[in-house]
N, C-alpha and C positions, 0 to 999 in steps of 0.2 A: 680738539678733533683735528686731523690729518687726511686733509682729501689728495688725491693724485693732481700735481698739475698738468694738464691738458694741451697746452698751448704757452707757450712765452715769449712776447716782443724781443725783438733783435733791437742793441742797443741803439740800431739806424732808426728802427722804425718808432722809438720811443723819440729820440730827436726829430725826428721828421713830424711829430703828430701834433696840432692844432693844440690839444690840450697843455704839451708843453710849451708851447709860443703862450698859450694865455698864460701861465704860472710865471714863464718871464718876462710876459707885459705888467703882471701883479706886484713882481719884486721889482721893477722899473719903475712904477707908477706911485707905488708907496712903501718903496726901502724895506719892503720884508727880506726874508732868507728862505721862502718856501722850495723845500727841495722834495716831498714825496706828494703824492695824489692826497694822504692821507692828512696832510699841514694843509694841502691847499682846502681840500673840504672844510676842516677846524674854519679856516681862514673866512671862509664865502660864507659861512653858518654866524658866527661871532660878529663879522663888519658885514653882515647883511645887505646896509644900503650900496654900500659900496661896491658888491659885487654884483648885483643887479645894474648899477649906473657903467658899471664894467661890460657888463655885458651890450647893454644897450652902446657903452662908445668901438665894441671889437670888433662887433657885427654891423656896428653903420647904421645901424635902425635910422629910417627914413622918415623923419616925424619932427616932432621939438618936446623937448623932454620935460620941457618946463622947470619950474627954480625946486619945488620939492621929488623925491625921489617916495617917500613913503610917510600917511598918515596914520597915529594909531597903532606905530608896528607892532604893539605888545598886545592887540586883542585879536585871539582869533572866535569867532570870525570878528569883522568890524576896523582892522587895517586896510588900507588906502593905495594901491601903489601907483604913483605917477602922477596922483589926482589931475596936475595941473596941464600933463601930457597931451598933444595933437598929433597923433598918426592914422593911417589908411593900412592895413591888414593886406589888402593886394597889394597896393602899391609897392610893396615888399617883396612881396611874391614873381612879383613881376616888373624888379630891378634891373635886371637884363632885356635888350631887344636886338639881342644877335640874331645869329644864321646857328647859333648850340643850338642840337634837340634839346629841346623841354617833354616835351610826350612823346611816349610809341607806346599802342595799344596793341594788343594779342587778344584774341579772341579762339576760342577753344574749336570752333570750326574754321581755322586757317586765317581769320584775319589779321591783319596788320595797316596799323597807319600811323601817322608819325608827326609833330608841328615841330616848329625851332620855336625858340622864346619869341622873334619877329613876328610868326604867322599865330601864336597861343594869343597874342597882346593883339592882336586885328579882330581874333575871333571874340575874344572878350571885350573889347571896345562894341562891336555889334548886337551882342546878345546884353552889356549894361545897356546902351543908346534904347533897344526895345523894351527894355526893363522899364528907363524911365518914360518913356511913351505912356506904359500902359499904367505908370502914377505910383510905382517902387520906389521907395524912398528910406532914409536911416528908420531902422525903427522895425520896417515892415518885416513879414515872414513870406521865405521862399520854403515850400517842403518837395523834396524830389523822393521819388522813388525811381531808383535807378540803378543799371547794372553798375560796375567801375571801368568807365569807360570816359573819355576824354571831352566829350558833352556835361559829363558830372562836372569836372575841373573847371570846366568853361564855367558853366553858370553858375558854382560859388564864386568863383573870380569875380566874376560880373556882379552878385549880389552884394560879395563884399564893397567892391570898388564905393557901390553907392551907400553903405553904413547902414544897409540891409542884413536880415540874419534870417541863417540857413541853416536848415532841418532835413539832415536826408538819411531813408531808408532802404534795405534793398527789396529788389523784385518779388521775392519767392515770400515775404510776409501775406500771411492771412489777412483779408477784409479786416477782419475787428482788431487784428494787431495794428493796422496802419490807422483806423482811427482811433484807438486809445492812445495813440502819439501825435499824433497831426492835429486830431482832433482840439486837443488839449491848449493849439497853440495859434490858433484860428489862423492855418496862412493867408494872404492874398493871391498869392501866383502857386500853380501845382505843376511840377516838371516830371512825366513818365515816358515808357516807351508803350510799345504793342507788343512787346513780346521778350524772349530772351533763351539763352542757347545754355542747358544743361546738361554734362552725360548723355550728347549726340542727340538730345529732344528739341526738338523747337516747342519755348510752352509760350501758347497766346495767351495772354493777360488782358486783351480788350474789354472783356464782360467785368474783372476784377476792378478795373481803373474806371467803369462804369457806378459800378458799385460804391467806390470810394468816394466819388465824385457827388453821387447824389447826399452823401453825409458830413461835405465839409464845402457848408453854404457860406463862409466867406470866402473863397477861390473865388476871383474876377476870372481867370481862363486856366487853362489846362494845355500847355507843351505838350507836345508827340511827340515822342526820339523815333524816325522812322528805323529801328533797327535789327529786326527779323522783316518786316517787308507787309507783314498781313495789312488787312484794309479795316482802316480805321476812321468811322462817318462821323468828319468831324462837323461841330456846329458852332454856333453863334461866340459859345466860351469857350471853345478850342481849337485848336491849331497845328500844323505839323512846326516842327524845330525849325528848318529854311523859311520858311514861310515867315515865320515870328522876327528873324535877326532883322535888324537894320545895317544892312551894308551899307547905306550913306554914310553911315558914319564910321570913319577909321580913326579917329583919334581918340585916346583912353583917358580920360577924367579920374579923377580919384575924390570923393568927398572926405577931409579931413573930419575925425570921427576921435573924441574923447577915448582917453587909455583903456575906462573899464566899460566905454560900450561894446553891448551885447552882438558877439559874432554868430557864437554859433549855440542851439540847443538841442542835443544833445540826453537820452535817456535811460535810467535805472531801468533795471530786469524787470520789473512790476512784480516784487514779493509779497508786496500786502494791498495791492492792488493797481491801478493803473499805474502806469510807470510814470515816476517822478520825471519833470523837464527839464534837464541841470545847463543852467544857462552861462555860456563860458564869455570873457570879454577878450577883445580882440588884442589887446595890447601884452595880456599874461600870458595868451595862447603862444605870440610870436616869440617874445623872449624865454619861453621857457623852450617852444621848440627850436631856435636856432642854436641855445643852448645843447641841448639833445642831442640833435643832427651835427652839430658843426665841433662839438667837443668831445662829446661820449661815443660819437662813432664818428669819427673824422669825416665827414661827408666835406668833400670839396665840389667843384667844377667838372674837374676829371671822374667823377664816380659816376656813375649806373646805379640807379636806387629803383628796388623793386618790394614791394611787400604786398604775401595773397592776402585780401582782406575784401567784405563787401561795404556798399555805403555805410552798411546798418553796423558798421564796428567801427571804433574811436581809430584803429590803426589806418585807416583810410584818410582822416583828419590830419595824423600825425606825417602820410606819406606826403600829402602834396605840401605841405610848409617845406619839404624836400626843395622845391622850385626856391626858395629862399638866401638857398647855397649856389644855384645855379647849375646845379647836375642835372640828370638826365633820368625821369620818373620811366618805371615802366608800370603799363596797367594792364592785367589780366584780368580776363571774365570768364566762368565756367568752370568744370571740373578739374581740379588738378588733380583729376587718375584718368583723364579722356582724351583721346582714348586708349592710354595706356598710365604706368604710373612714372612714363617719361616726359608728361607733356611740361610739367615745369622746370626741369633741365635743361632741355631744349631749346625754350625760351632765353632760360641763365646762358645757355653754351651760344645760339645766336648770336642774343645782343650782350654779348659780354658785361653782366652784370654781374658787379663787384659789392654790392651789399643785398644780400638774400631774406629779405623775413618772410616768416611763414608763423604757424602755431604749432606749440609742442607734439598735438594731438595729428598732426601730419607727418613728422619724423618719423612718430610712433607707428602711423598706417604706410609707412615706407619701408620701414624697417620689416615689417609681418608680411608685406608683399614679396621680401627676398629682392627690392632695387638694390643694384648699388651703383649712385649715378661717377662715382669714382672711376668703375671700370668702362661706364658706358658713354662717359661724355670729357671732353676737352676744358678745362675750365679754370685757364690760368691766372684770369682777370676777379678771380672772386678770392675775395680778402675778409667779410666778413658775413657770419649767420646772425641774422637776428631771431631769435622766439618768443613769446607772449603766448597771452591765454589761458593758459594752466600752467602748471607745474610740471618742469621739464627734468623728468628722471635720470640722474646718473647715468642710464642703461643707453638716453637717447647720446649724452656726452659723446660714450663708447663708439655707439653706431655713426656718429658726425664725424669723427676722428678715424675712422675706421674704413668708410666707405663711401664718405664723401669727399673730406680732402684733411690733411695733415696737417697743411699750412694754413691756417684757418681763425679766426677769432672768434669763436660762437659767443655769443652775448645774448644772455636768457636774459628779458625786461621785466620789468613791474608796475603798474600803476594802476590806470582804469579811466573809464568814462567820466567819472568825479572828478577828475584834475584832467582830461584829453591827454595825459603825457604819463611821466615814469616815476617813481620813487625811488627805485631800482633799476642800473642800467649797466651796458656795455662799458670797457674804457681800454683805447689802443694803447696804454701805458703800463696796466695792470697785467699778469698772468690769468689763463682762465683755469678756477680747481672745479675738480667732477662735481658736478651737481650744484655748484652755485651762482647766482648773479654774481658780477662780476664789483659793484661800489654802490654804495648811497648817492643819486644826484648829488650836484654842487648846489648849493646855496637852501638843501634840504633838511632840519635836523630829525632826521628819520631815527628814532628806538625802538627800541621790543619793552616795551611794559609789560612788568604781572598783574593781577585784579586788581591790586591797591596804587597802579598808577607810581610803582619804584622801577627804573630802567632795569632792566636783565642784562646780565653779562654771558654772553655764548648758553642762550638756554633758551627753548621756544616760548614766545609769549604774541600779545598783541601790536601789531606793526602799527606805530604813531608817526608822527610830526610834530614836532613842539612850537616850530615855527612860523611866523605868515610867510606868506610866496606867494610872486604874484598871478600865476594859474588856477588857483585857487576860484572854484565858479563864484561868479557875482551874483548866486541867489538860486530859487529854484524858482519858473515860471507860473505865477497867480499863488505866491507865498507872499503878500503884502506884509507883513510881520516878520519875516524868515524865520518861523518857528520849526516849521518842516524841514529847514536848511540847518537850523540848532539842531533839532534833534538828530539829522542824520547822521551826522560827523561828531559835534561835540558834546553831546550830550554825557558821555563815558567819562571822559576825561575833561579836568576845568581845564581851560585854555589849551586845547590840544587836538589836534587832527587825532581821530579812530580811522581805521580805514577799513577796518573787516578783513584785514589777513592775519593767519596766522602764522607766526616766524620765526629766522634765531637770526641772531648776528654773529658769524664767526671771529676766532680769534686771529684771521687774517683781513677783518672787517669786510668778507664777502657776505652775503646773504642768501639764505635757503628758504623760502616759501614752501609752507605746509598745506596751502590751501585754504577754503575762506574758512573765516570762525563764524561764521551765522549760517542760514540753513539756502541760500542761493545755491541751486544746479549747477553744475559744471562740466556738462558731458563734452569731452574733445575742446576743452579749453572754450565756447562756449556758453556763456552766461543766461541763465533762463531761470526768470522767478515763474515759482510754484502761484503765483495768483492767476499769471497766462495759463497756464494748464487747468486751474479750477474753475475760471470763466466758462472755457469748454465745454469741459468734464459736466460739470451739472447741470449744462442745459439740457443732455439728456435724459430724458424720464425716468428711464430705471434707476437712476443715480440721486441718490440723498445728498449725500457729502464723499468728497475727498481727499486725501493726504499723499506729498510725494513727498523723496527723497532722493537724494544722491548716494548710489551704494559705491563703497570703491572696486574696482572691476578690470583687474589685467591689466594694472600700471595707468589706469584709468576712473573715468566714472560713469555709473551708467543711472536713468534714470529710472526707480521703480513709483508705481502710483499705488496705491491700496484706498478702494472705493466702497463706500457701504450702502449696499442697493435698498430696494424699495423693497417692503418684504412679499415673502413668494419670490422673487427673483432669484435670478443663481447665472452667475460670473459665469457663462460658457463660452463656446471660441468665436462665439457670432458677435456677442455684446463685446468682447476685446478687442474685436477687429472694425467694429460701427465707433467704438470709443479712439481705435486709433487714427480710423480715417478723420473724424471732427477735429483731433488735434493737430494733424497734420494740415487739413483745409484749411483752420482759424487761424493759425498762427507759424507754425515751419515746420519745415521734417526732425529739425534737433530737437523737438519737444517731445517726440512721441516717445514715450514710455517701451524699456528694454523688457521689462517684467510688471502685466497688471494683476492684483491681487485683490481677494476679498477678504474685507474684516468686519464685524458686526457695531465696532465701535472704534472712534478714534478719540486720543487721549486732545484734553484739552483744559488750559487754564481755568480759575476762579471764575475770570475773566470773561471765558469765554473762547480766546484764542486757542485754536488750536495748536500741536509744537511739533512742528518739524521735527526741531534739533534732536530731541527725546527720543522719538522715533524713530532716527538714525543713529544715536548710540547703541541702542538695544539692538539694532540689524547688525550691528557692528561686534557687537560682543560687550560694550562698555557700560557704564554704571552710569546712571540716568541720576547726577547730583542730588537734586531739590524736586521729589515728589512732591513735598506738600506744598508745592503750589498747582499741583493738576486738580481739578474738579474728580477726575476719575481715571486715578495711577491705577487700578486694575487693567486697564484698556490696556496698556503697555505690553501685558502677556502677550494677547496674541502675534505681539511682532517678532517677537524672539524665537529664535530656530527655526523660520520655514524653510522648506525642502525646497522650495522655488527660488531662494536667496542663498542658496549654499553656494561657496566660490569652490 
């Protein structure tokens, strides 16, 4: 296969990039000969330990490494990496205490504010000093729901500092969404605001954070971000943010904290039901992201790092370890189309930010709105795009190349909340071809397996890993066994990361994601398990049982629901519109269903289980493999050819 190339380093910018200073720190360090991206990969895959202990001496990691590098490397799961290691997860982050910005925050109704690494490390020195006041310590649980706003930053900083682990969601989550996550992981400390700023709305959350409050009885107190202004009566275990820090104390501590202790947890889409707690250690987080940031996208000092994202997504995780490199974060809250579809240009063309991420599913609402921020803004300082999310179509390639800028490194990623980082990523060395990521991580043996677990050559199959790496989460939270943790990932393949994509590897070893192979939503890049929607869905009366899908939908996906009522009932526009307000209350606007449908019957296993997947082949036009294992393959008819799903 023969894609267009898009974009191609100038032989400056290939010499100039971090990644080739690692490749001749490699061939200095142990007499190789690596001269392409593609030997250095071979290379980091094959002496494994070596490129990890590489990693940890290029980037200075702040800590003590200890005498082993990795236990167990050949079981996954059940390898070891570091075991013997002592580091602090901030303390990292917060290796710098210049007069550099570290933060400037935007906010969608004109704000701006701004810290240098100096004044971020005073503000976190205050908010850990309260922390441990009020008896945070390694171990315990912080859960924030919060916009992305420099308050967030603050207090993971602070949590981490003390060997504390931090859980955070964002604002616009339903009541029962934030406690089928929180809930799960009983915090001690709850960090929220009063409100927050959407598409020109001011929405008060006070009565929400009431709510949440009364369902997660081990919270000692409750943080206020005063940050819309409403009046918030607070009591005995609660407090506004000022109120809470301890300015007496200006000096930062750092509690030294084991390699694979728990930093952050972190949650699955909830497909088969409450969403899984995927629990990351602080030590694989760091090395894997300053690998990411400082290699596969040259993040130096000098950059401006921005990426839309809210708490409640991994890219927000991945932006602040930013601070690691020493650049300059920027954090936006609110609509990026508010109140036009120039407000995140704007931002870019301000503070000249030179690495842009966003989701595929926002190019694409860029592009259909007729912007082109090319003719409308100055933006000389920006060097590269990052996207995630979904599957960034060829057509968006076009549109970046085309109307946003020429000179340009767009870098589509891959990974997920399961690893906090990429499997797939950007690389300032490589060409970008239409339509593909751009390499396999370093030190990842990422393949395409077919069912029988044989590697594919240039053909779609299942995106794996054959080997350990230390991002790899340490468990899932109240899996004493890690059987829930086997089954997620390994259970497909022996000894082998699954990941739930489906993929090809080209023959210029780029990568094209198809999308997931199990039956998780995907509307606007987007991840929502169909169990949050049925939670909902059936607490309504009229409603027996029901069945979502993801149909594909104008370069996109949209979500359709098919519900099977109480009988006498009948689907009219009153019961579609009561079904869509509960799912947008419970849980967020990306859930609510593009198309609700009735069917008398939904198909489901021997078992019992109902099958997504089945039901979206058949929407789809495709051959439903293995009927016999449905209890009742007639059910399937009536999905095929509605008039309501026609594209």
């Amino acid at each position: 296969m023969t894609t267009a190339i898009m974009w191609q380093p100038t032989p400056d910018q290939i010499a100039a990039a971090r990644m080739t200073d690692f490749m001749q720190t490699i061939n200095r360090q142990f007499n190789t000969n690596l001269a392409t991206y593609a030997q250095l990969h071979e290379w980091s895959v094959t002496h494994s330990e070596e490129f990890w202990q590489s990693i940890w001496d290029y980037f200075d990691i702040i800590g003590d490494p200890g005498a082993r590098v990795v236990s167990n490397p050949e079981q996954l799961p059940g390898a070891s990496w570091f075991p013997d290691a002592q580091l602090n997860f901030a303390e990292n982050l917060l290796r710098y205490q210049d007069d550099h910005v570290a933060l400037i925050f935007r906010g969608e109704n004109g704000a701006r504010d701004q810290f240098t690494y100096a004044e971020l490390r005073t503000e976190v020195a205050a908010m850990a000093a309260a922390m441990k006041r009020q008896g945070i310590g390694p171990g315990d649980r912080v859960a924030a729901m919060v916009p992305n706003c420099a308050e967030a930053v603050i207090a993971m900083l602070a949590t981490a500092s003390l060997g504390a682990i931090w859980s955070s969601c964002s604002p616009d989550f339903g009541v029962q969404g934030v406690i089928d996550r929180f809930g799960q992981i009983e915090p001690k400390l709850f960090i929220t605001i009063d409100g927050y700023f959407y598409n020109g709305k001011q929405l008060d959350i006070t009565e929400k954070v009431l709510a949440i409050r009364a369902q997660l009885p081990t919270v000692e107190q409750t943080i206020i971000v005063d940050f819309i202004g409403f009046n918030y009566e607070f009591d005995a275990q609660s407090c506004a943010w000022d109120d809470f820090l301890d300015r007496s104390v200006t000096t930062l501590e750092f509690t030294p904290m084991p390699f694979n202790a728990p930093l952050y947890i972190m949650f699955s889409s909830g497909t088969t039901g409450v969403p899984k707690c995927i629990v990351h250690g602080a030590g694989g987080t760091l090395l894997q992201h300053v690998k990411e940031h400082g290699l596969h996208t040259n993040i130096t000092r000098e950059d401006v790092f921005f990426y839309f994202t809210t708490c409640g997504w991994m890219m927000w995780n991945w932006l602040i370890s930013g601070l690691a490199q020493g650049a300059t974060l920027v954090l936006f809250d609110g609509s990026p189309f508010y109140p036009s579809p120039e407000a995140l240009w704007l931002v870019a063309e301000e503070e000249q930010i030179t690495v842009f991420g966003t989701s595929a599913k926002y190019l694409s609402a860029l592009e259909k709105e007729n912007y082109r921020p090319k003719h409308e803004h100055e933006l000389p300082a920006l060097r590269t795009i990052l996207t995630t999310g979904s599957v960034l179509p060829p057509e968006s390639f076009d549109f970046v190349y085309r109307d946003i800028k020429t000179d340009v490194c767009l870098s589509s990623i891959s990974g997920g909340t399961d690893i906090v980082s990429c499997f797939a990523l950007g690389n300032p060395i490589l060409p970008v071809h239409r339509g593909e990521l751009q390499s396999r991580g370093l030190g990842l043996d990422v393949q395409v397996f077919d069912d029988n677990g044989d590697i594919l050559m240039h053909d779609k199959g299942e995106l794996v890993c054959r080997n350990s790496f230390p991002c790899m989460p340490i468990g899932f939270w109240n899996d004493a066994d890690g059987s829930k943790y086997r089954s997620a990932y390994f259970d497909r393949f022996p000894n082998t990361w699954a990941h739930g994509d489906y993929a090809e590897i080209t023959p210029h070893d780029g990568i094209i994601i198809y999308g997931r192979s199990d039956a998780v939503l995907n509307p606007g890049g987007v991840r929502i398990g169909t169990a949050e929607i049925y939670r909902q869905v059936e607490k309504i009366e009229s409603v027996l049982e029901s069945i979502a899908i993801g149909q594909r939908w104008q370069n996109d996906e949209r979500v359709v629901l098919f519900v099977r009522l109480r009988e006498g009932r009948v689907l009219d526009d009153a019961l579609r519109q009561h079904i869509r307000q509960v799912i947008r209350t419970h849980t967020t606007p990306r859930h609510v269903p593009a198309v609700i449908a009735q069917v008398t019957d939904i198909p489901r296993t021997i078992s019992g289980k109902i099958v997504e997947l089945a039901v979206r082949q058949v929407v789809h036009g495709e051959t439903v493999k293995n009927t016999d294992a449905l209890a009742n393959p007639e059910a399937l008819e009536q999905f095929r050819n509605r008039p309501e799903l026609q594209v």
